[in-house]
mmCIF file of the C-alpha atoms, coordinates in Angstrom:
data_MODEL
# 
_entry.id   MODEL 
# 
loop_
_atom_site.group_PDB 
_atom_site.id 
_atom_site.type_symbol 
_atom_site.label_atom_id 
_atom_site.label_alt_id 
_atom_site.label_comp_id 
_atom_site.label_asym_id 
_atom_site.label_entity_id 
_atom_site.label_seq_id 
_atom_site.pdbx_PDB_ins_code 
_atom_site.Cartn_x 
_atom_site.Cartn_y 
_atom_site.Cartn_z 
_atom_site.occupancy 
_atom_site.B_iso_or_equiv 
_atom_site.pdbx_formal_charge 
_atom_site.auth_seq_id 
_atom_site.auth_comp_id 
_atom_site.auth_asym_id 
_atom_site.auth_atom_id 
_atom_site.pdbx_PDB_model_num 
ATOM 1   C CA . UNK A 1 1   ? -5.364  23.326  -11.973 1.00 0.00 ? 1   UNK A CA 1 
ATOM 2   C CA . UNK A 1 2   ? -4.656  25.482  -8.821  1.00 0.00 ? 2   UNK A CA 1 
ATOM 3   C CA . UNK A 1 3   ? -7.382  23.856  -6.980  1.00 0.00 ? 3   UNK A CA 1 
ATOM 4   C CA . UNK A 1 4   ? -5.950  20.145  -7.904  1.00 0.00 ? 4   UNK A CA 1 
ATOM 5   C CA . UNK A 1 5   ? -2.707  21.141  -6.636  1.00 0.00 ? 5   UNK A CA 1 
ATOM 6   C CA . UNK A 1 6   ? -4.324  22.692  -3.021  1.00 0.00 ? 6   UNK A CA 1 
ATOM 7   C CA . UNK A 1 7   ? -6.168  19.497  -3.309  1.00 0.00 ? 7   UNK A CA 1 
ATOM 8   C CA . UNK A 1 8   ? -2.986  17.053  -3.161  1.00 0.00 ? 8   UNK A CA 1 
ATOM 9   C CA . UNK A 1 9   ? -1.052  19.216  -0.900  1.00 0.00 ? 9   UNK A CA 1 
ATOM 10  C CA . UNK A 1 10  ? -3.891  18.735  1.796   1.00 0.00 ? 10  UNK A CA 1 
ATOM 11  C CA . UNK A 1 11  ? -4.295  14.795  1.415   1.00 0.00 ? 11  UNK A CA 1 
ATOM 12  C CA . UNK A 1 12  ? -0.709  14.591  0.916   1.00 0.00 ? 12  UNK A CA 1 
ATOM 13  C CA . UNK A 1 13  ? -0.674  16.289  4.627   1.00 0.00 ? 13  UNK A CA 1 
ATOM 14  C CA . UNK A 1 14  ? -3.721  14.612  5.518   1.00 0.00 ? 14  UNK A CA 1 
ATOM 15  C CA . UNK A 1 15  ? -2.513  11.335  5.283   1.00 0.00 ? 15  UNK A CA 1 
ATOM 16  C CA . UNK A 1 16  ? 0.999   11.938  6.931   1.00 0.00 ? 16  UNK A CA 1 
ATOM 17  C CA . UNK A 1 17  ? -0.862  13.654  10.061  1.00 0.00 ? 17  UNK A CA 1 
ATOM 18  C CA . UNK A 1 18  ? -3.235  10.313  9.825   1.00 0.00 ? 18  UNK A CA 1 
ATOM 19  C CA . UNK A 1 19  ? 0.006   7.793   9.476   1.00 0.00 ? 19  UNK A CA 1 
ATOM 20  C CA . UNK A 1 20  ? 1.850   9.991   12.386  1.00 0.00 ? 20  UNK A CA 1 
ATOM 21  C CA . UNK A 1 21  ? -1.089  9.976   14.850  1.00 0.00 ? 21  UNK A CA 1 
ATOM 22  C CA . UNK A 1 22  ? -1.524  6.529   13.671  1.00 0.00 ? 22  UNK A CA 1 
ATOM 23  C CA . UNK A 1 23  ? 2.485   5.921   15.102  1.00 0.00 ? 23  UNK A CA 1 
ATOM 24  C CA . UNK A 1 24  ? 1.742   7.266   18.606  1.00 0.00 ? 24  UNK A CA 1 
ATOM 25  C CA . UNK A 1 25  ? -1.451  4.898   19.185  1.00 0.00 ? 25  UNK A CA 1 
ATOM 26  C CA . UNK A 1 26  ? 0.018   1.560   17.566  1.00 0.00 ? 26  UNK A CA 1 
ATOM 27  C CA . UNK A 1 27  ? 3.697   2.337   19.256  1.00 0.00 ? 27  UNK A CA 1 
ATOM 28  C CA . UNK A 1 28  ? 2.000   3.068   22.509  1.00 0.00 ? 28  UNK A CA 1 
ATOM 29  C CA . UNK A 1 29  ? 0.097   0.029   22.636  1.00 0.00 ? 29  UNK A CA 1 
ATOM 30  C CA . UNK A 1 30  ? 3.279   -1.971  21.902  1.00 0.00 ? 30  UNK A CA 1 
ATOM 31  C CA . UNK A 1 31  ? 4.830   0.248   24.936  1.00 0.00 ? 31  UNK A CA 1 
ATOM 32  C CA . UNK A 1 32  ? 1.838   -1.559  27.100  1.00 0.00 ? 32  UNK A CA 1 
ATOM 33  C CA . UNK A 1 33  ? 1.738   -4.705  25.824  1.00 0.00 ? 33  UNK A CA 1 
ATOM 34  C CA . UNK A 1 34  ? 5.943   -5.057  26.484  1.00 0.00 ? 34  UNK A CA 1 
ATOM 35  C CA . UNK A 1 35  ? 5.259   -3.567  30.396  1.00 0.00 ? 35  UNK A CA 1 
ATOM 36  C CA . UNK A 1 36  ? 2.232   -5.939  30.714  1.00 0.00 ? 36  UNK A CA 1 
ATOM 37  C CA . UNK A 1 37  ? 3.731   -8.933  29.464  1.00 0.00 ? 37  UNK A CA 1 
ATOM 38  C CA . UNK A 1 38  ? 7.754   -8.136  30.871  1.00 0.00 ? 38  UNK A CA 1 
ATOM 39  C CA . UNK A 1 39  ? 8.971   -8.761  27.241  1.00 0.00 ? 39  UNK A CA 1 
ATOM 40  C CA . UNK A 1 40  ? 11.513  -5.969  25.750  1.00 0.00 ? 40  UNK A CA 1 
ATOM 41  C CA . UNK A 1 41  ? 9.926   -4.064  23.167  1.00 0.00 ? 41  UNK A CA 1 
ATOM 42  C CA . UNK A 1 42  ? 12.199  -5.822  20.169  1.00 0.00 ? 42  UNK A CA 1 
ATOM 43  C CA . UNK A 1 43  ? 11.486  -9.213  21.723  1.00 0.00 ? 43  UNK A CA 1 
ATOM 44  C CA . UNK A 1 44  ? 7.584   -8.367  20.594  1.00 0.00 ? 44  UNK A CA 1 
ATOM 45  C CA . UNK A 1 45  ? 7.050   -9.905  17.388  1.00 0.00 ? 45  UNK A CA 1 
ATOM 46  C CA . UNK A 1 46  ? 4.574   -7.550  15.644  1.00 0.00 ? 46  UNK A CA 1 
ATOM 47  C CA . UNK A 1 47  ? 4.980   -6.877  12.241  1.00 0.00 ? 47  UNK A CA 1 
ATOM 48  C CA . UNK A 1 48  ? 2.557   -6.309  9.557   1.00 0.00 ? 48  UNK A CA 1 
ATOM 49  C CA . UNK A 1 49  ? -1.081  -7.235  9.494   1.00 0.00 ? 49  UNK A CA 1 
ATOM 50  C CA . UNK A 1 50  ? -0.695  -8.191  13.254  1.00 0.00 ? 50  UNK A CA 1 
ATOM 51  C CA . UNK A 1 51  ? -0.315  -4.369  14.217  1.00 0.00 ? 51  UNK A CA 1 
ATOM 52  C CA . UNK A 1 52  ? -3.329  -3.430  12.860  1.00 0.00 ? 52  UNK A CA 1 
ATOM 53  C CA . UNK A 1 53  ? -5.166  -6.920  14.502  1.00 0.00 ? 53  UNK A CA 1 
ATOM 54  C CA . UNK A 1 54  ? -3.492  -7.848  17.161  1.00 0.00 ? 54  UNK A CA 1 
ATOM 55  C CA . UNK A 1 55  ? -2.451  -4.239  18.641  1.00 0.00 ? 55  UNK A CA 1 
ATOM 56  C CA . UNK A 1 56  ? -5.443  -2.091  18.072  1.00 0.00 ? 56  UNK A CA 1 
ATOM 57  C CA . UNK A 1 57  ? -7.925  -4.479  20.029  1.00 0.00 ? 57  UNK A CA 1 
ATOM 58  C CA . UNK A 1 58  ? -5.410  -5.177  22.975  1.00 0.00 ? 58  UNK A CA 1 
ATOM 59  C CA . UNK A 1 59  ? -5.357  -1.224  23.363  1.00 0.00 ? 59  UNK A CA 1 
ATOM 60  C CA . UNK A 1 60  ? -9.272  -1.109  22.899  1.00 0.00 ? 60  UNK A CA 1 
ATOM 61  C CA . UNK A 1 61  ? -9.455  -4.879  24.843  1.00 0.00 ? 61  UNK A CA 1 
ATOM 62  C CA . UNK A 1 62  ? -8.706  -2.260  28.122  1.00 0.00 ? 62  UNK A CA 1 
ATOM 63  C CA . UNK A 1 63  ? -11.922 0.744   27.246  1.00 0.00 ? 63  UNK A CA 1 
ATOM 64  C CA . UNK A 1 64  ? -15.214 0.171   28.963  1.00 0.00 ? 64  UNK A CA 1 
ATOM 65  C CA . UNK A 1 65  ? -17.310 -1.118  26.038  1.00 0.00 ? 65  UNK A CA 1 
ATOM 66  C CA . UNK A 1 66  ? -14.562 -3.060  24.339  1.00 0.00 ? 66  UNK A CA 1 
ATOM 67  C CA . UNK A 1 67  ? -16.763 -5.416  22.393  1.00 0.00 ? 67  UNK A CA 1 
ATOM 68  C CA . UNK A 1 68  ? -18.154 -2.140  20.313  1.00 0.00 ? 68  UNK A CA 1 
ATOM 69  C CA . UNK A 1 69  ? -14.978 -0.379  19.787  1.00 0.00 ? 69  UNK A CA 1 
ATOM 70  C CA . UNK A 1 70  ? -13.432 -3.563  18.571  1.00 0.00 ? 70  UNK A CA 1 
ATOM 71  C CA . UNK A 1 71  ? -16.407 -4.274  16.326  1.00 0.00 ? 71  UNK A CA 1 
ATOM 72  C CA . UNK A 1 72  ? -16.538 -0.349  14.971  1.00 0.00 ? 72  UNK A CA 1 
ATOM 73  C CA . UNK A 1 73  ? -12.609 -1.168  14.441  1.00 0.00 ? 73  UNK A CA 1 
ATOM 74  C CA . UNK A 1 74  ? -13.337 -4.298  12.285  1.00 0.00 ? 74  UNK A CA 1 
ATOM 75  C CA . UNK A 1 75  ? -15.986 -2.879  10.235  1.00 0.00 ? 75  UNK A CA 1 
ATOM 76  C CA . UNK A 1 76  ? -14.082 0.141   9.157   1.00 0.00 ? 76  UNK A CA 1 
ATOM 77  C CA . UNK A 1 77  ? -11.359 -2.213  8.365   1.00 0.00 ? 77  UNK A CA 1 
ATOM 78  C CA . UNK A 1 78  ? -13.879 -3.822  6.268   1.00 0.00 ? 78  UNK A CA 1 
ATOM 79  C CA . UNK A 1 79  ? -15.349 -0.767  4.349   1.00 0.00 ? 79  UNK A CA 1 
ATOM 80  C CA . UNK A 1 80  ? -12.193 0.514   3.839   1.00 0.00 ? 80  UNK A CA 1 
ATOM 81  C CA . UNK A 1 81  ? -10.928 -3.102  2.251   1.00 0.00 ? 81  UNK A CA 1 
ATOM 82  C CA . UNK A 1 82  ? -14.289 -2.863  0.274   1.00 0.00 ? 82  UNK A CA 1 
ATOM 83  C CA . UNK A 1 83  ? -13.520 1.295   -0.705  1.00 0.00 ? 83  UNK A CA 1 
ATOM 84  C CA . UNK A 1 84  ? -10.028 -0.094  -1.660  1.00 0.00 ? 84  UNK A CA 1 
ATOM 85  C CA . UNK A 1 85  ? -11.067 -2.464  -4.033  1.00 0.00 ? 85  UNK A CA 1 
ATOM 86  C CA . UNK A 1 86  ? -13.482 -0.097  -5.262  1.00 0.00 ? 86  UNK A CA 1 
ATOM 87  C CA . UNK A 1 87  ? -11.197 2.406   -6.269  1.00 0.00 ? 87  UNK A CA 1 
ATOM 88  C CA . UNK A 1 88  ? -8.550  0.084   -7.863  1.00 0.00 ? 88  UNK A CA 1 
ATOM 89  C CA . UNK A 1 89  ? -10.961 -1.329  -9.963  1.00 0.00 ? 89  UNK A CA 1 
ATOM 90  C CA . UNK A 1 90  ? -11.936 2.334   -10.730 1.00 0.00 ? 90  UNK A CA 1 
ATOM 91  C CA . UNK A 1 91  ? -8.763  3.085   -11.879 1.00 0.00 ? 91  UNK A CA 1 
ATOM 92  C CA . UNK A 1 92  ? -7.810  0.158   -14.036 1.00 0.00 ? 92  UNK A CA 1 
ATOM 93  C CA . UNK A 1 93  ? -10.786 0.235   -16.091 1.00 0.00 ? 93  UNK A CA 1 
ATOM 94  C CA . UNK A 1 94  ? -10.194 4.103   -16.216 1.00 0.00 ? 94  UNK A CA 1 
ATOM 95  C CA . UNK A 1 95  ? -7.187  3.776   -17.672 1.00 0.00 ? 95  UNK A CA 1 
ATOM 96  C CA . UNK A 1 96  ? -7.992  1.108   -19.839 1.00 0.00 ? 96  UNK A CA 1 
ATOM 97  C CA . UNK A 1 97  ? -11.172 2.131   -21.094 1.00 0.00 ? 97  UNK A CA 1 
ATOM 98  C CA . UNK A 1 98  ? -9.436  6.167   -22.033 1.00 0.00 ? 98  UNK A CA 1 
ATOM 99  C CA . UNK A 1 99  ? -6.502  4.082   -23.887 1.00 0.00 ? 99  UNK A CA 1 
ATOM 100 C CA . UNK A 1 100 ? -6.663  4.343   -27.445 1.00 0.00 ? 100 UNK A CA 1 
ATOM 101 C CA . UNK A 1 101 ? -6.875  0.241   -27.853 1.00 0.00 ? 101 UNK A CA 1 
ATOM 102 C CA . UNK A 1 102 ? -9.883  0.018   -25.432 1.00 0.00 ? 102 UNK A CA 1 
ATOM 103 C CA . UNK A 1 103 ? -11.526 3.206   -26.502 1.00 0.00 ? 103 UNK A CA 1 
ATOM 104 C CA . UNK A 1 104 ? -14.937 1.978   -28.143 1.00 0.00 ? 104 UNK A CA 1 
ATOM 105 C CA . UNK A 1 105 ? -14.725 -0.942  -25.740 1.00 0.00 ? 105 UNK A CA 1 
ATOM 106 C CA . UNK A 1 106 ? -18.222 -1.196  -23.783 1.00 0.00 ? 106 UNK A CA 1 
ATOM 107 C CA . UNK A 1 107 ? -17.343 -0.136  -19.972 1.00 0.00 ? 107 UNK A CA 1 
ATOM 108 C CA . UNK A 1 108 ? -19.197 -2.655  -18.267 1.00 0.00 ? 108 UNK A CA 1 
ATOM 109 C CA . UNK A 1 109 ? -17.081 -5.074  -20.349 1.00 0.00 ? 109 UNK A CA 1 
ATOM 110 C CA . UNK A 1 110 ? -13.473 -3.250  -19.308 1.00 0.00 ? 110 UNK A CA 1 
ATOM 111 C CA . UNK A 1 111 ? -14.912 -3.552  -15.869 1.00 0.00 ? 111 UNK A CA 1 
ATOM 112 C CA . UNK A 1 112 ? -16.241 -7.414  -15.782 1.00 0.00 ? 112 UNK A CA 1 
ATOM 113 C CA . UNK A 1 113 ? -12.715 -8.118  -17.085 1.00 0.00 ? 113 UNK A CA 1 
ATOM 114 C CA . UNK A 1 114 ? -10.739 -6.032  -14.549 1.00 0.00 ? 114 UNK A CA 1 
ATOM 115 C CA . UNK A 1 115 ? -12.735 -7.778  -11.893 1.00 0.00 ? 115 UNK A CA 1 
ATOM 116 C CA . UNK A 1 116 ? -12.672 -11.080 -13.451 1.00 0.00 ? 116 UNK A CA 1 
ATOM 117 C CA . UNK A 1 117 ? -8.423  -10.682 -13.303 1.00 0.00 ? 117 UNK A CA 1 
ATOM 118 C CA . UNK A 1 118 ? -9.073  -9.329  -9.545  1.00 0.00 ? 118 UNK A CA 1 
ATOM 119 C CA . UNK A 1 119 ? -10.335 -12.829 -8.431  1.00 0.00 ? 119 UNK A CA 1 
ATOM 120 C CA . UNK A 1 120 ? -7.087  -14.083 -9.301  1.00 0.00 ? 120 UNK A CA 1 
ATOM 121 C CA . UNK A 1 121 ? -5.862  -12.559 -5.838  1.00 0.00 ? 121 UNK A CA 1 
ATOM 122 C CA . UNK A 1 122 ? -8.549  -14.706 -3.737  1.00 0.00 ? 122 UNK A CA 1 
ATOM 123 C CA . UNK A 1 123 ? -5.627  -17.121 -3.550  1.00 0.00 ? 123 UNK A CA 1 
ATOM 124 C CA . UNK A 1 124 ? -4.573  -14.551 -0.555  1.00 0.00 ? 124 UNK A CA 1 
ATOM 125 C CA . UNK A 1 125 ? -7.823  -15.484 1.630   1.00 0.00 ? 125 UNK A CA 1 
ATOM 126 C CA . UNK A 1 126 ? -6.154  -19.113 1.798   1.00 0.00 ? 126 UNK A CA 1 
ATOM 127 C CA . UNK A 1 127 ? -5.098  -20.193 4.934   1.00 0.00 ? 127 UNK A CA 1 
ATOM 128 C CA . UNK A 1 128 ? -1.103  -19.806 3.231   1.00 0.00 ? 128 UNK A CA 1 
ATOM 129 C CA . UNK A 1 129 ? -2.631  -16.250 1.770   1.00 0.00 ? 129 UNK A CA 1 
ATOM 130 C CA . UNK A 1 130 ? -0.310  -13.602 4.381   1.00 0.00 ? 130 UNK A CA 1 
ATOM 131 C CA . UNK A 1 131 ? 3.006   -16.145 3.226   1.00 0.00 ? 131 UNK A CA 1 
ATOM 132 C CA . UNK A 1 132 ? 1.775   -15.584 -0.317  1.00 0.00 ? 132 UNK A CA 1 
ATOM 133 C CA . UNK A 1 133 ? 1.530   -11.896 -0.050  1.00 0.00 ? 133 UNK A CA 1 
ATOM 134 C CA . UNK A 1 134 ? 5.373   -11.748 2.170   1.00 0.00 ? 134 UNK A CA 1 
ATOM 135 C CA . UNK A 1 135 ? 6.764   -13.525 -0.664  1.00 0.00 ? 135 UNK A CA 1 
ATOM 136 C CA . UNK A 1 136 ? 5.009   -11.472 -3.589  1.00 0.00 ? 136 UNK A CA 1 
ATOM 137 C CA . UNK A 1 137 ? 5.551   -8.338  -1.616  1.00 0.00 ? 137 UNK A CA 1 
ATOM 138 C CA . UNK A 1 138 ? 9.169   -9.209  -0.674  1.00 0.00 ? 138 UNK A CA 1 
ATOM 139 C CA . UNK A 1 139 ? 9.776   -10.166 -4.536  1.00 0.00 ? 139 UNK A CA 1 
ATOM 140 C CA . UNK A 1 140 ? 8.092   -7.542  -6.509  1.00 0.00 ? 140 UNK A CA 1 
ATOM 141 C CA . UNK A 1 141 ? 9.522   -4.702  -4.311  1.00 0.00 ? 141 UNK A CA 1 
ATOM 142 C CA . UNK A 1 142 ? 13.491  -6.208  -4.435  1.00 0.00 ? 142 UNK A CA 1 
ATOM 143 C CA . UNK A 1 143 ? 13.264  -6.986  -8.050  1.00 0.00 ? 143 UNK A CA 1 
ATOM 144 C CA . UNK A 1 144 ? 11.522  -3.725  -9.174  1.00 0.00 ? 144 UNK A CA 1 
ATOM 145 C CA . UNK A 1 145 ? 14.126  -1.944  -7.154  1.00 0.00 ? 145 UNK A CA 1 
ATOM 146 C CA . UNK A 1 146 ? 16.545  -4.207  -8.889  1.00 0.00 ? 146 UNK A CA 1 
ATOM 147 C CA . UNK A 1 147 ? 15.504  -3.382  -12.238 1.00 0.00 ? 147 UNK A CA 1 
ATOM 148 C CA . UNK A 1 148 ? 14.861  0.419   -11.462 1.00 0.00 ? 148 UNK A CA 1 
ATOM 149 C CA . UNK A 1 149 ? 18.411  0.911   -10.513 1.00 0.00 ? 149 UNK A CA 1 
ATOM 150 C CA . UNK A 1 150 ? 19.774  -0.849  -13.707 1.00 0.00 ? 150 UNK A CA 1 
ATOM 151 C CA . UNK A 1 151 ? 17.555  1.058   -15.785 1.00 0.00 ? 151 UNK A CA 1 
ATOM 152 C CA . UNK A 1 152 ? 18.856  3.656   -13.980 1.00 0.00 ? 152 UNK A CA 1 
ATOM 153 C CA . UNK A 1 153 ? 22.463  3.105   -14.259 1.00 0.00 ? 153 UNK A CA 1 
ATOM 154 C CA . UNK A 1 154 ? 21.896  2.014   -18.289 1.00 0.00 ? 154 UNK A CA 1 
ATOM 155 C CA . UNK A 1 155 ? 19.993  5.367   -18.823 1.00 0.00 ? 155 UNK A CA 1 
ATOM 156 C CA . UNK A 1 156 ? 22.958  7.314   -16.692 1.00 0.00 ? 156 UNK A CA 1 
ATOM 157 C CA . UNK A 1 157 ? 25.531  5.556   -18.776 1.00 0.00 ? 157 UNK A CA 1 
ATOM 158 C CA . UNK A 1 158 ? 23.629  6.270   -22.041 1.00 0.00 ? 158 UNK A CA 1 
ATOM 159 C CA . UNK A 1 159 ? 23.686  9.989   -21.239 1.00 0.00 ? 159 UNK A CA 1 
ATOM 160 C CA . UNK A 1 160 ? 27.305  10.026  -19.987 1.00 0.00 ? 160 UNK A CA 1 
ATOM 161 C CA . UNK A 1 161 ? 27.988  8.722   -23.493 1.00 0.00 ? 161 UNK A CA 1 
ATOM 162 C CA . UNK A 1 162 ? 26.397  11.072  -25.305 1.00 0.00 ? 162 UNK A CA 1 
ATOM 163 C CA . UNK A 1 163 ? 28.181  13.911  -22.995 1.00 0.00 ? 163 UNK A CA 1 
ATOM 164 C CA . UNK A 1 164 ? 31.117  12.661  -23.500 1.00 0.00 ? 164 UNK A CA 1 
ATOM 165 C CA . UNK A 1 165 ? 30.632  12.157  -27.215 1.00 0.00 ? 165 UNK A CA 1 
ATOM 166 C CA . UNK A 1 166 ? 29.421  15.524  -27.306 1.00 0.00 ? 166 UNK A CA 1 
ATOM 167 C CA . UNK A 1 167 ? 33.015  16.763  -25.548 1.00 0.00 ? 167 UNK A CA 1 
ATOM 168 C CA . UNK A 1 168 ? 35.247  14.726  -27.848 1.00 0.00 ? 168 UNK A CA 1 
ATOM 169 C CA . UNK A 1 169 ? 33.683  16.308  -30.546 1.00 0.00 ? 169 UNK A CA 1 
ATOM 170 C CA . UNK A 1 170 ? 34.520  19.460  -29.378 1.00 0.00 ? 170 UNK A CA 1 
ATOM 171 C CA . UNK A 1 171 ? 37.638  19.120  -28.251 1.00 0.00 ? 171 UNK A CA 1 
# 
């Protein structure tokens, strides 16, 4: 158990150092593009995927060799896509396969029908696929949060009534 916990605390830090570091290169390059192009920094309109493909090779568009770096850049980007899905269809068929409903279920089954599901997201390599994921992302995050913080409030409520129940009763 110790171990697990020294485990998370270092790729819990691991991954902050990685997003930090990550900040200085990708804000930096935005810093050159803005002085290279005379645009003010919030006239550049770079947000989301196009930081990580539109930044990244301008800053390695000015190294000697640019044609490799950008290629080593855009084939991690592909292994790690490919580790991604890896591990997300690692985990779902985890979990379902160690539930008690799916428990004597065959795992290559659980895992042809977790993948089989995953195709349903190749409508995101369409040519509308980074609108599609805005609008799901932009959706799914506001009414999650939306339902969090009623569920929230109704389980705050729930316990104030109790408390108070609790204090009337005593009084």
């Amino acid at each position: 158990a110790r171990v697990a916990v020294q485990d998370s605390i270092i790729i819990a830090l691991m991954n902050s150092g990685v997003s930090f570091f990550a900040g200085f290169a990708v804000f930096s390059t935005l810093g050159f593009i803005s002085i290279k192009s005379g645009i003010a920094i919030e006239g550049l309109k770079f947000s989301g995927t196009s930081l990580v493909f539109l930044t990244y090779p301008t800053a390695l568009a000015t190294l000697p060799g640019a044609q490799f770096f950008n290629a080593i850049l855009f084939l991690t980007l592909f292994f790690l896509g490919i580790d991604s899905a890896f591990s997300l269809v690692e985990a779902v068929t985890t979990a379902i396969h160690d539930s008690k409903a799916y428990a004597n279920t065959n795992r290559t089954t659980v895992t042809m029908v977790t993948c089989m599901c995953g195709f349903c997201g190749c409508m995101y390599i369409t040519n509308i696929g980074l609108y599609l994921l805005d609008v799901v992302d932009y959706y799914i995050n506001n009414l999650t949060m939306l339902f969090y913080r009623f569920y929230g409030m109704l389980l705050s409520g729930l316990d104030l009534q109790k408390i108070t129940n609790r204090w009337n009763k005593s009084v």
